[in-house]
C-alpha positions in Angstrom: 42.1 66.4 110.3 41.5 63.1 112.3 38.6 61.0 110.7 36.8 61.3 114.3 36.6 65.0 114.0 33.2 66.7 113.6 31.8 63.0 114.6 29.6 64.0 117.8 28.4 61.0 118.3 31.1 58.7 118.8 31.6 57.4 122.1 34.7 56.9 124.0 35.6 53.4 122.5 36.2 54.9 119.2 39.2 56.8 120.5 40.0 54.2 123.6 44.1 53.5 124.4 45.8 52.1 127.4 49.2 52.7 127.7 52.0 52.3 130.1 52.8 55.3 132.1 56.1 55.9 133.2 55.1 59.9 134.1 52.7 61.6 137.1 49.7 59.2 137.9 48.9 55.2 137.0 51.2 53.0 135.9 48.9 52.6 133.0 46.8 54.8 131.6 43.5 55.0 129.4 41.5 57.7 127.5 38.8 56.1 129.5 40.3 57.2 133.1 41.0 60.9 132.0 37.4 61.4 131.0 36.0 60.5 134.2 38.4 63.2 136.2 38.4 65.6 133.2 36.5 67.9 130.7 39.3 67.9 127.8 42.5 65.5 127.0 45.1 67.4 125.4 47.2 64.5 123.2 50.8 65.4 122.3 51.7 62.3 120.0 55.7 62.9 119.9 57.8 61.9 116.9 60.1 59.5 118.7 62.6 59.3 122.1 65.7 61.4 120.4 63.2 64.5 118.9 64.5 67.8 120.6 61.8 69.8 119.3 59.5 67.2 121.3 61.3 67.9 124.4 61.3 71.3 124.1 57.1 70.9 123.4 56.7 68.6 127.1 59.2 71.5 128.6 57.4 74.3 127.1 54.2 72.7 128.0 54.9 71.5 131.7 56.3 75.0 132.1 52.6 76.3 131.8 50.7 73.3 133.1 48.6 75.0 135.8 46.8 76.6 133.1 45.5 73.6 131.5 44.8 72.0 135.0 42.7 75.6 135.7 40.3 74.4 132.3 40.1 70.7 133.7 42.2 69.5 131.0 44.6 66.5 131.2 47.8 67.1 128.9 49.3 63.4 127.9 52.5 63.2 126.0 52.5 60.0 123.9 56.3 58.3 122.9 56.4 55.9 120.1 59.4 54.1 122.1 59.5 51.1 124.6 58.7 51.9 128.4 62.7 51.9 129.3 63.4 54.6 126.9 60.5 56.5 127.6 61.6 56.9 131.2 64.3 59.1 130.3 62.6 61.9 129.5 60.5 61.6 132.4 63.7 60.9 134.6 65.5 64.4 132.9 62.2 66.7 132.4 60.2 65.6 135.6 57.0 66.3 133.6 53.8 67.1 135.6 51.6 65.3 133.2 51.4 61.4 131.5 54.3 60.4 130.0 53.0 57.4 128.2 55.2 54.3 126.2 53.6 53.6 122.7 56.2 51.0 121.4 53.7 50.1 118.7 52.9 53.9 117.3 48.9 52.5 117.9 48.1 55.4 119.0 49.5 57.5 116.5 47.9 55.1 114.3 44.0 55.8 116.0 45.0 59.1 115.3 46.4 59.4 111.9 49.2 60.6 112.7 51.3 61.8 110.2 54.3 59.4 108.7 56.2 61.0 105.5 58.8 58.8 103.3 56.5 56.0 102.0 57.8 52.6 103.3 61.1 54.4 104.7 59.2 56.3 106.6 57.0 53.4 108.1 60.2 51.7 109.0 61.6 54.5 111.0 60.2 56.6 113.6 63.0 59.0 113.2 62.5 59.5 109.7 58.9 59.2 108.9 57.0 60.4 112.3 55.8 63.8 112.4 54.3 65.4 115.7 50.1 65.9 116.4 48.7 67.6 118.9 44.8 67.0 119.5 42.2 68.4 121.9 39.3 66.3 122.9 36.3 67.2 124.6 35.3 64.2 126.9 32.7 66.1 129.2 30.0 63.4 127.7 31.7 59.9 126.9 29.2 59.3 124.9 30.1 61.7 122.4 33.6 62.2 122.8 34.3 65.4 120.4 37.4 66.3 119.0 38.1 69.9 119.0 41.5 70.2 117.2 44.1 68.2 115.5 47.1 69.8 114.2 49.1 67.5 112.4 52.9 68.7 111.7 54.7 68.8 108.5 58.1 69.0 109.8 59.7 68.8 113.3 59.3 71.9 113.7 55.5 72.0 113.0 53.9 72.0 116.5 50.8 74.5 118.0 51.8 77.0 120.2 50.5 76.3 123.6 48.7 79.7 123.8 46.5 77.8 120.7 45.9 74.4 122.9 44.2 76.7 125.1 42.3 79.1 122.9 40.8 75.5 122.1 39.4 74.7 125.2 38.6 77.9 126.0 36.3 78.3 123.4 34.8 75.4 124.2 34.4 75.8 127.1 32.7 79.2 126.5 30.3 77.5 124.1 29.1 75.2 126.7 28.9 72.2 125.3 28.9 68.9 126.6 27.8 68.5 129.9 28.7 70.4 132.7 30.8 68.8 135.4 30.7 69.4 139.3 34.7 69.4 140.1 
């Protein structure tokens, strides 16, 4: 579980990025800008640019997009590789949601993602990387809650998207936060 989880009352800041965007909207993107045109951010930290089970995650995900956008939630894929190789993807899988560059894995990083192998894995992406998924109620920037992490233990380890949006649906249904006009 992230080390933010179960902390209501940490504010945006705590959980702040800005990346480059090479998919739909800015050219660079924060956690920041989502919250003020959304209720949840749905993070997909990926393992690295050559993952096929990460593609098939964006695919599986952009393929059912509308019902994410229907709960006012932003999906954002995050890519531990260099804008150029990023781009690629977005180029092949024309994804409806962020597509952000995290050549430094800092976002991983702010959210613990996981890394197996020791040093080895530290040193490689490819190795060491596994994938996280987290859901992030932002309704009050204030106190930014997060609402689910799944952290993988393999490749293959990845929430269904069916869970994602059990998540927000159930928060949603529990009303909290505030409630936004949109």
């Amino acid at each position: 579980m992230s080390r933010h989880e179960g902390d209501p009352g940490t504010g945006i800041p705590s959980f702040e990025f800005e990346l480059p965007n090479v998919g739909a909207g800015p050219d660079t993107l924060s956690l920041s800008a989502l919250a003020r045109d959304h209720s949840f951010v749905v993070l997909l930290l990926q393992r690295d640019h050559y993952c096929m089970n990460c593609r098939d995650q964006v695919q599986r995900v952009a393929d059912r997009y509308g019902e994410f956008r229907a709960r006012d939630a932003a999906v954002v894929s995050v890519v531990p590789e260099p804008p150029e190789r990023v781009r690629e993807w977005h180029e092949r899988y024309d994804l409806p949601y962020p597509l952000l560059a995290d050549p430094d894995a800092a976002v991983g990083e702010r959210y613990d993602q996981p890394v197996r192998f020791g040093v080895l894995g530290d040193v490689s992406d490819f190795l060491g990387r596994m994938p996280e998924a987290v859901v992030l109620d932002v309704r009050d920037p204030e106190r930014v809650r997060t609402l689910y992490v799944h952290r993988g233990t393999s490749t293959f380890d990845r929430p269904d998207v069916d869970d994602l949006l059990d998540v927000i649906d159930d928060a949603g249904e529990a009303g909290t936060g505030p409630d936004r006009d949109r």
